[in-house]
N, CA, C and O of each residue as an XYZ file, in Angstrom:
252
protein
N     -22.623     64.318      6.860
C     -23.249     65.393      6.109
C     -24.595     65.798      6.717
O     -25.008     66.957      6.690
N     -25.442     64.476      7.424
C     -26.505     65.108      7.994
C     -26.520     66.316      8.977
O     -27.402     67.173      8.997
N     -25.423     66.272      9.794
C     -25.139     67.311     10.422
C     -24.572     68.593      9.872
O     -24.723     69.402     10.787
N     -24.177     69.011      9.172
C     -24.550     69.822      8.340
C     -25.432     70.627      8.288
O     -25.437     71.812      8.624
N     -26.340     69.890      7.788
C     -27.672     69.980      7.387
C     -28.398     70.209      8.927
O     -29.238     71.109      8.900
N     -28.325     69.938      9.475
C     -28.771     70.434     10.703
C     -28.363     71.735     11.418
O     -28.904     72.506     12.210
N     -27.126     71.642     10.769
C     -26.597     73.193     11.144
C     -27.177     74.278     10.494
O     -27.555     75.332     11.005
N     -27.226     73.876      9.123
C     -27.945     74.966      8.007
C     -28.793     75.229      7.803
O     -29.212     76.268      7.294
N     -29.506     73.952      8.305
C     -31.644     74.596      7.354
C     -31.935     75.395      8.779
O     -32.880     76.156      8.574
N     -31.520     75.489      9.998
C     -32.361     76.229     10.891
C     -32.029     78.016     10.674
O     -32.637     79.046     10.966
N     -30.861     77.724     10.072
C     -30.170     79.279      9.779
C     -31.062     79.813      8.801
O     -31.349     81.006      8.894
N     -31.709     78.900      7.572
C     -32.362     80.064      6.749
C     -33.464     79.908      6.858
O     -34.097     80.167      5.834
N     -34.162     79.499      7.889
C     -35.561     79.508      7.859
C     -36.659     81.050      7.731
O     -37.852     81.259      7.949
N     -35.535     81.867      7.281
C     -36.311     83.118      7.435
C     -36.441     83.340      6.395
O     -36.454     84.568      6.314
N     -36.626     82.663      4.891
C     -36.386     83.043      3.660
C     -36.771     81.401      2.888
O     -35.996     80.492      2.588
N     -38.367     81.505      2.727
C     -38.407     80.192      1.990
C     -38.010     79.903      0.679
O     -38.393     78.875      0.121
N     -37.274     80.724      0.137
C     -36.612     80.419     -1.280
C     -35.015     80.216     -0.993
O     -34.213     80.174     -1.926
N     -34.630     80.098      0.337
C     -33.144     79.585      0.651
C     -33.593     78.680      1.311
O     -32.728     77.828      1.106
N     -34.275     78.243      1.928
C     -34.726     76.951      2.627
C     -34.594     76.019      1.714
O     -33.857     75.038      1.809
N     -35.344     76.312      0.748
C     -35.918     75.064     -0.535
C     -34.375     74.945     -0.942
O     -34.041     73.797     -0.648
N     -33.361     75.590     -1.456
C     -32.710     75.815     -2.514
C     -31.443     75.048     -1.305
O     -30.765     74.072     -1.627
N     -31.359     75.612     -0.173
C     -30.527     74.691      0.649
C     -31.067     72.946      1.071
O     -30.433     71.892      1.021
N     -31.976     73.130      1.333
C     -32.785     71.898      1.358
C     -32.395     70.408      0.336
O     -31.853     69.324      0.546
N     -33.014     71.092     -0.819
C     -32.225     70.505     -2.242
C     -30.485     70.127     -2.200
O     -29.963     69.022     -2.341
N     -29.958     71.195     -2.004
C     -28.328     71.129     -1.837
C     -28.231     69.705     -1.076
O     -28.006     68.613     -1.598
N     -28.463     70.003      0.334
C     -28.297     68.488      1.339
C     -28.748     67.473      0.690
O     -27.996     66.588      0.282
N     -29.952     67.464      0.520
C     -30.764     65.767     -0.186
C     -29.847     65.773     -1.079
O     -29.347     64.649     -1.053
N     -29.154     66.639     -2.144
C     -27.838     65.954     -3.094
C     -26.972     65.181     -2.413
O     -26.811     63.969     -2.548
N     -26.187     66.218     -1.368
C     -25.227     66.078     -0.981
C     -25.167     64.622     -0.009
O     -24.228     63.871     -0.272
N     -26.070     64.215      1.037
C     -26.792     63.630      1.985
C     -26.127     61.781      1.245
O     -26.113     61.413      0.071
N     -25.708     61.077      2.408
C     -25.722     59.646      2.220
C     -27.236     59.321      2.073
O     -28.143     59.724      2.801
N     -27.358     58.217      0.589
C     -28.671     57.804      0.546
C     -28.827     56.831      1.820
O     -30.008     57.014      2.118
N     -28.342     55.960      2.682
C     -28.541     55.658      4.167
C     -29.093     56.843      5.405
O     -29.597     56.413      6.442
N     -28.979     57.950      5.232
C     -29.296     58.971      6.026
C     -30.659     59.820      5.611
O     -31.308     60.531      6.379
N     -30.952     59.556      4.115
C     -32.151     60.488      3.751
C     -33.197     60.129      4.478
O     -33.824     61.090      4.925
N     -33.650     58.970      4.780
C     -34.935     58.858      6.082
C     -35.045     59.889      7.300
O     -36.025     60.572      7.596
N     -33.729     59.832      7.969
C     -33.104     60.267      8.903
C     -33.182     61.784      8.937
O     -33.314     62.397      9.996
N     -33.071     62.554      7.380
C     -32.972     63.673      7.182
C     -34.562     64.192      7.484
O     -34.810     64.942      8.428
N     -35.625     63.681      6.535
C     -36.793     63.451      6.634
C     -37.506     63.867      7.854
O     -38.066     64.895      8.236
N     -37.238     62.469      8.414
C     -37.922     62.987      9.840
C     -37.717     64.091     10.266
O     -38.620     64.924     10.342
N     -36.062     64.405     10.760
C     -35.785     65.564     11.390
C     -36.844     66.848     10.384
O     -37.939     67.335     10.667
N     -36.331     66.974      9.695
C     -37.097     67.588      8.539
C     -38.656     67.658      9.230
O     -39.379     68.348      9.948
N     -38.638     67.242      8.970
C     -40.726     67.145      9.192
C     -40.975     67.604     10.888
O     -41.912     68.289     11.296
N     -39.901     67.039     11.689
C     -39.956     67.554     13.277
C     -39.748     68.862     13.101
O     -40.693     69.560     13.468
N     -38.915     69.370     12.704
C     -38.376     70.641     12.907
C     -38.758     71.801     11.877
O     -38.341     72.953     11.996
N     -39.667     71.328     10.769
C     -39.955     72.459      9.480
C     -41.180     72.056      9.112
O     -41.655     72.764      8.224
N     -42.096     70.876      9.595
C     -43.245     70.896      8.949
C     -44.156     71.612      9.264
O     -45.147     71.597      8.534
N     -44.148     72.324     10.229
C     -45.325     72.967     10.351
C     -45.422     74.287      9.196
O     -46.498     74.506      8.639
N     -44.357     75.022      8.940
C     -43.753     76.224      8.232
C     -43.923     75.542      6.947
O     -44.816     75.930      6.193
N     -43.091     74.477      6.587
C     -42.931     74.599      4.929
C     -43.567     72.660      4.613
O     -42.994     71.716      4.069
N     -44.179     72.712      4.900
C     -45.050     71.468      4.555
C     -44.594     70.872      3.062
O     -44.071     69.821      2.692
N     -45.111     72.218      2.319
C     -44.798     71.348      0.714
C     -43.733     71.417      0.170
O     -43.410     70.666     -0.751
N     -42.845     72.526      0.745
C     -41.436     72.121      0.036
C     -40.761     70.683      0.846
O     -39.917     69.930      0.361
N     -41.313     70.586      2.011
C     -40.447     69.451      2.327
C     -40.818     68.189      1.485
O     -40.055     67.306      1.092
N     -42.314     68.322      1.279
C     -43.573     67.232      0.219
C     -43.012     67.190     -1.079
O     -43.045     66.069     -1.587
N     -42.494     68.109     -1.778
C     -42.068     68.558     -2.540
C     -40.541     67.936     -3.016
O     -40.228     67.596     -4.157
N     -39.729     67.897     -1.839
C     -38.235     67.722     -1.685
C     -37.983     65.966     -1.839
O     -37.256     65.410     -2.662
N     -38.823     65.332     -0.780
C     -38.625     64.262     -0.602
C     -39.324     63.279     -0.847
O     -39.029     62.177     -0.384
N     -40.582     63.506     -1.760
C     -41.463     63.039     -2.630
C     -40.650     62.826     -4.226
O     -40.864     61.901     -5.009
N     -40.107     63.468     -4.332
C     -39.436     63.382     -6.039
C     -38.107     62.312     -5.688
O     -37.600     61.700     -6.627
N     -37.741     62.185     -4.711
C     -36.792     61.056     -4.106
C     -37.503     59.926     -4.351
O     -36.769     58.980     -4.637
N     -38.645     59.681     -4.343
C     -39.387     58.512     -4.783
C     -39.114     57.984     -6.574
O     -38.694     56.952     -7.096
N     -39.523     59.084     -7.000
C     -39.876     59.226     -8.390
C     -38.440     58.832     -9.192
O     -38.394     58.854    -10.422
């Protein structure tokens, strides 16, 4: 599924209210063994752009 997700979040990066909303989708969908994994990539590839939705996304994974 991570791959997936690699396929998809780069596609909507032009629209931060499908980013978030796909974003969300994966972390559902996502093996809890892979969410680290997601993360990083995540943060390599989108933190500079969307900082707090990713802060946002994978911070409440804590909670």
């Amino acid at each position: 599924m991570i791959e997936y997700a690699k396929v998809i979040l780069p596609k909507v990066t032009f629209s931060r209210e499908l980013f978030q909303k796909e974003l969300h989708k994966c972390i559902e969908w996502i093996e809890k063994e892979e969410i680290e994994e997601l993360r990083k990539w995540c943060q390599e590839n989108f933190g500079d752009d969307y900082p707090n939705i990713l802060a946002d996304a994978f911070d409440n994974l804590a909670a």
